[in-house]
ChimeraX commands (.cxc) that place a marker at each C-alpha (Angstrom):
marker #1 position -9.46,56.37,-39.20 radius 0.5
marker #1 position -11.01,58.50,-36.90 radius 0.5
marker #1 position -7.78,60.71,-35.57 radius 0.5
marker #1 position -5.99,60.39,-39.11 radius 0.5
marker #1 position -8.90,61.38,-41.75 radius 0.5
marker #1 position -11.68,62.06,-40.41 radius 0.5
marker #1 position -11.42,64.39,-37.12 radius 0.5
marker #1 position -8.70,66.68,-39.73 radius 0.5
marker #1 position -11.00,66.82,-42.24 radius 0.5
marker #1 position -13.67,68.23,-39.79 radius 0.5
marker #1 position -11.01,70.44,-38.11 radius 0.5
marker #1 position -10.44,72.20,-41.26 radius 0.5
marker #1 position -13.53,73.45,-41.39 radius 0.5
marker #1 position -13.02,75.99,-38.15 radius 0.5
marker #1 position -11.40,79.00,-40.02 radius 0.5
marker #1 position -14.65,78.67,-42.33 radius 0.5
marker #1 position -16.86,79.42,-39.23 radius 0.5
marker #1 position -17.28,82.92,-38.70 radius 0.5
marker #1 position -19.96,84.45,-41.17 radius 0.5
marker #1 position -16.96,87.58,-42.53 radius 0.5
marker #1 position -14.65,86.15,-44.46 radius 0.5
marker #1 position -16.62,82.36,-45.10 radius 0.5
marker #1 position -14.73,80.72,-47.88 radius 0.5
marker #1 position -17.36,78.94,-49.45 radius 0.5
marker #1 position -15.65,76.99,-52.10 radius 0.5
marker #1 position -13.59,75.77,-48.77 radius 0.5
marker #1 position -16.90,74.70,-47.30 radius 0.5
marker #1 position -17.50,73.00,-50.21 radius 0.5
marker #1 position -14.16,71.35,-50.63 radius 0.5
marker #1 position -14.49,70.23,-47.06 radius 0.5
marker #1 position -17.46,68.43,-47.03 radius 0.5
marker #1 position -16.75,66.53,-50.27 radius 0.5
marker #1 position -13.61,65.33,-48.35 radius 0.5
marker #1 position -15.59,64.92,-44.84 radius 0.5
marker #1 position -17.89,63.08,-47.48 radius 0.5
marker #1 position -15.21,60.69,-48.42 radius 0.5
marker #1 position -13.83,59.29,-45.28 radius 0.5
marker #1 position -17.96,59.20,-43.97 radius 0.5
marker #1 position -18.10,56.22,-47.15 radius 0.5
marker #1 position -14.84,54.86,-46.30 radius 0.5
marker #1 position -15.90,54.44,-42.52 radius 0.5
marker #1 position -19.38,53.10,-44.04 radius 0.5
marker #1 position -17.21,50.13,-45.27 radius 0.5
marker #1 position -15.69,49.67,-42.57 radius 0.5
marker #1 position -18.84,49.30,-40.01 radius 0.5
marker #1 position -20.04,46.65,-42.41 radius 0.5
marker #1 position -17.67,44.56,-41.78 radius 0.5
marker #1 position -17.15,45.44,-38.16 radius 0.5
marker #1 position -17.40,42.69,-35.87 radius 0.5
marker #1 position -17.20,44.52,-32.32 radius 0.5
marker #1 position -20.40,43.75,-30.00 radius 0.5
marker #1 position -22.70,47.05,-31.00 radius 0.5
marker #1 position -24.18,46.56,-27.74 radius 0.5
marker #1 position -21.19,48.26,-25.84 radius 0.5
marker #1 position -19.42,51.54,-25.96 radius 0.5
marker #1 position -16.01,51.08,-27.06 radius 0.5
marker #1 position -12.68,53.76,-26.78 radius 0.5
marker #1 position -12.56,53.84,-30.41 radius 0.5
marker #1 position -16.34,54.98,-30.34 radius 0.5
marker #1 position -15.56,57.89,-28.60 radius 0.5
marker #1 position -14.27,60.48,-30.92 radius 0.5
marker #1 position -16.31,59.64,-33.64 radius 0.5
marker #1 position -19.81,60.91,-30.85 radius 0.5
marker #1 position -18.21,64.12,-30.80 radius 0.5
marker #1 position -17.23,64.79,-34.13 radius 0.5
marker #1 position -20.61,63.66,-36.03 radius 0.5
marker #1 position -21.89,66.05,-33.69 radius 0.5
marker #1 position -19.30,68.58,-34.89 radius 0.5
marker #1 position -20.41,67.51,-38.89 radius 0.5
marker #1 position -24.37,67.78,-38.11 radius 0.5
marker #1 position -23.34,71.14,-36.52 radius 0.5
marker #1 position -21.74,72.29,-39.69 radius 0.5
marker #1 position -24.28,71.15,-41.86 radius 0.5
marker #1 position -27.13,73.41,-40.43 radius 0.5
marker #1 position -24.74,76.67,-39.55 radius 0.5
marker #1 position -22.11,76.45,-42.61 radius 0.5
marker #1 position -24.61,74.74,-45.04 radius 0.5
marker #1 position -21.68,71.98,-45.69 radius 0.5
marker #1 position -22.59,69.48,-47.70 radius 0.5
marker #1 position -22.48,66.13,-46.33 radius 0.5
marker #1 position -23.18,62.90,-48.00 radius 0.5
marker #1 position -24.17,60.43,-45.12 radius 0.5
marker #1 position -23.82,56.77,-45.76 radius 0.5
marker #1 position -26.95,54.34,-43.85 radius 0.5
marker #1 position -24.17,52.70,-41.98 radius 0.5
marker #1 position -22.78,56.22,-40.90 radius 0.5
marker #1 position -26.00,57.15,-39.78 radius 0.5
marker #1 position -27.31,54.05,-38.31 radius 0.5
marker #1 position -23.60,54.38,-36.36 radius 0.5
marker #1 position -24.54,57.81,-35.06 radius 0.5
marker #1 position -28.17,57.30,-33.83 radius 0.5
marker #1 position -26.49,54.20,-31.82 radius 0.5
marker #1 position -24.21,56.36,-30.31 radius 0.5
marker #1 position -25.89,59.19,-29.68 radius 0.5
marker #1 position -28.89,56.91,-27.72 radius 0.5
marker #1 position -25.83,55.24,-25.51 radius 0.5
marker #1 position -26.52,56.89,-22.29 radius 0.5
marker #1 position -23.27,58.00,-21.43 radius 0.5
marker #1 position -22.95,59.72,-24.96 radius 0.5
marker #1 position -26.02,61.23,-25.01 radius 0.5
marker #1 position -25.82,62.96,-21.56 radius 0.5
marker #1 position -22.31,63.92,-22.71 radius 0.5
marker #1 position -23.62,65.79,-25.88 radius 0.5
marker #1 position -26.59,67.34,-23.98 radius 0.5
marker #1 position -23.77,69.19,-21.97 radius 0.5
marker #1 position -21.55,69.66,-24.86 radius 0.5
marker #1 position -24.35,71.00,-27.20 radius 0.5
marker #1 position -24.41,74.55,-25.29 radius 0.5
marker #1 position -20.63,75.11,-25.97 radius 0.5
marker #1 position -21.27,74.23,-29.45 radius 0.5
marker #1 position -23.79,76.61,-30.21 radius 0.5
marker #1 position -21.97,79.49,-28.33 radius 0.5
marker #1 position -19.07,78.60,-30.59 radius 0.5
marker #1 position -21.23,78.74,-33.68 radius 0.5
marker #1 position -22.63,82.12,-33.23 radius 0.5
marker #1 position -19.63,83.42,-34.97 radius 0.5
marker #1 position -21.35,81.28,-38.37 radius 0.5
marker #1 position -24.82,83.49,-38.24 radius 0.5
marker #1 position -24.69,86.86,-40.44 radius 0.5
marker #1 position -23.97,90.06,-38.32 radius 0.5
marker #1 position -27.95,91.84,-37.35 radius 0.5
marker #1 position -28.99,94.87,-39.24 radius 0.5
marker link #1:1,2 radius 0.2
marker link #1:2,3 radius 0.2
marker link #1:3,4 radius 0.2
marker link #1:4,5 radius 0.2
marker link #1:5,6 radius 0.2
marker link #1:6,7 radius 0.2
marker link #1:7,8 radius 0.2
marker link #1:8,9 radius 0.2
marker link #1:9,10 radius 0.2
marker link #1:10,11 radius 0.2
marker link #1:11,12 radius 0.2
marker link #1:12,13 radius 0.2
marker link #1:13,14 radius 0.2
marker link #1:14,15 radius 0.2
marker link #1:15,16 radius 0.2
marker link #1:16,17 radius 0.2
marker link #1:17,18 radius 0.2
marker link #1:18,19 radius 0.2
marker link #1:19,20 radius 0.2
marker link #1:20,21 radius 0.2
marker link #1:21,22 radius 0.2
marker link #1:22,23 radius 0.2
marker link #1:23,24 radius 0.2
marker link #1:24,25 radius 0.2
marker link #1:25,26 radius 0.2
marker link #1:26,27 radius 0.2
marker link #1:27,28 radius 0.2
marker link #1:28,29 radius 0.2
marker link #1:29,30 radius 0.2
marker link #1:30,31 radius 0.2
marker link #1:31,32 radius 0.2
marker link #1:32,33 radius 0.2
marker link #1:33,34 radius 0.2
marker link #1:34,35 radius 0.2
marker link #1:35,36 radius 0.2
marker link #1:36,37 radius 0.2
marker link #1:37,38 radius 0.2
marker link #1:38,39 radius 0.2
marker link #1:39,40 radius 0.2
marker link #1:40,41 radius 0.2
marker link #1:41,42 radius 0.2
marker link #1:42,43 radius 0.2
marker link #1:43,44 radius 0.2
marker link #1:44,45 radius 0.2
marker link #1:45,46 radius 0.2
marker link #1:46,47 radius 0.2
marker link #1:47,48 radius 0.2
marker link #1:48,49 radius 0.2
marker link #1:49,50 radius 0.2
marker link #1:50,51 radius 0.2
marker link #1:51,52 radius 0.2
marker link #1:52,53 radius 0.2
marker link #1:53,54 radius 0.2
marker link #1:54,55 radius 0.2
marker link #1:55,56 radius 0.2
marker link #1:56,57 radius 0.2
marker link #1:57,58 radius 0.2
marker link #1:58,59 radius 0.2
marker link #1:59,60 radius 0.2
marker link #1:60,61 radius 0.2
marker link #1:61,62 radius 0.2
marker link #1:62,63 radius 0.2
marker link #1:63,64 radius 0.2
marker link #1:64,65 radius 0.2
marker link #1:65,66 radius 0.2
marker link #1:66,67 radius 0.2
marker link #1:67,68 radius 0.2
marker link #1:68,69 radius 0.2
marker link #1:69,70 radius 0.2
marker link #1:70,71 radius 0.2
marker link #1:71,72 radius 0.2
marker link #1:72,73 radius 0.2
marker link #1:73,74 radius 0.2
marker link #1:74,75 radius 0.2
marker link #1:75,76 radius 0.2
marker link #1:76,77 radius 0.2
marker link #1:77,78 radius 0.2
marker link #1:78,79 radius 0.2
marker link #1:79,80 radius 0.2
marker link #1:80,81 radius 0.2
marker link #1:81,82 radius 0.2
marker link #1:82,83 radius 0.2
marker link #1:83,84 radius 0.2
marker link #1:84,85 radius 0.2
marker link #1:85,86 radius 0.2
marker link #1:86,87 radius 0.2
marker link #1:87,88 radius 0.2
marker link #1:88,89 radius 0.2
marker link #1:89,90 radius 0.2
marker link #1:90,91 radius 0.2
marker link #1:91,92 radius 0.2
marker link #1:92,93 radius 0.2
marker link #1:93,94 radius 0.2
marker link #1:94,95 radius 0.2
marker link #1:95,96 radius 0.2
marker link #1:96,97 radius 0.2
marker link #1:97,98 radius 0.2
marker link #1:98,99 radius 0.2
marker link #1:99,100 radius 0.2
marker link #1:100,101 radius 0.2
marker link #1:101,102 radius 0.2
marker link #1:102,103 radius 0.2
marker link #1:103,104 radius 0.2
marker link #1:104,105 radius 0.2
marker link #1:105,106 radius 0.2
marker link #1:106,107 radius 0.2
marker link #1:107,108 radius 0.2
marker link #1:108,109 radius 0.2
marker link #1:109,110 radius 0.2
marker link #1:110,111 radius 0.2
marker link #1:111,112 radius 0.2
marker link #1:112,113 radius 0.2
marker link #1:113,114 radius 0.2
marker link #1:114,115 radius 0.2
marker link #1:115,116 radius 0.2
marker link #1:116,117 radius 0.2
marker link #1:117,118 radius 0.2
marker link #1:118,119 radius 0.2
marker link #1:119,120 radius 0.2
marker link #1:120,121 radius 0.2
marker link #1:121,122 radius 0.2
view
């Protein structure tokens, strides 16, 4: 789910990033489809019966890339329709300990990345 739909659907958001040349209707496109695989993992965590007590390999991408969505959401203004099992998913993650010392290392390279999204100054 996450390497097939949803981490490609995020991906093709990058040539959207820089602030010349935005295609906004491609923003738009992108998080209706980002959108759609967010409700069809929603159905899946209800039904998930791993212990939510440990950090599994499958858990791993999807740290980075909600971090990648809630990136694009403030810089690209994407549009991003969260399910509550999505989000109750992410705030587990991102208090694991191991996660969360991961992103607070990883955040710096995002927002150097993301410069590119502001409008050039005056």
């Amino acid at each position: 789910m996450h390497d097939t739909r949803l981490e490609p659907a995020v991906r093709a958001i990058y040539p959207n990033v820089a602030y010349d040349g935005r295609d906004a209707e491609a923003i738009k496109t992108g998080g209706a489809t980002i959108s759609k695989h967010l409700q069809s993992l929603a159905l899946f965590l209800e039904t998930d019966q791993l212990p939510s007590d440990t950090l599994w390999m499958c858990d791993c991408g999807f740290a980075v890339t909600f971090a990648w969505i809630r990136a694009f959401e403030e810089a690209l203004e994407l549009p991003i329709d969260w399910p509550d099992a999505v989000l109750a998913y992410d705030a587990r993650l991102r208090n694991h300990p191991v996660v969360a010392q991961e992103l607070s290392q990883y955040h710096a390279a995002m927002e150097a990345y993301l410069l590119k999204a502001k409008p050039p100054l005056p």
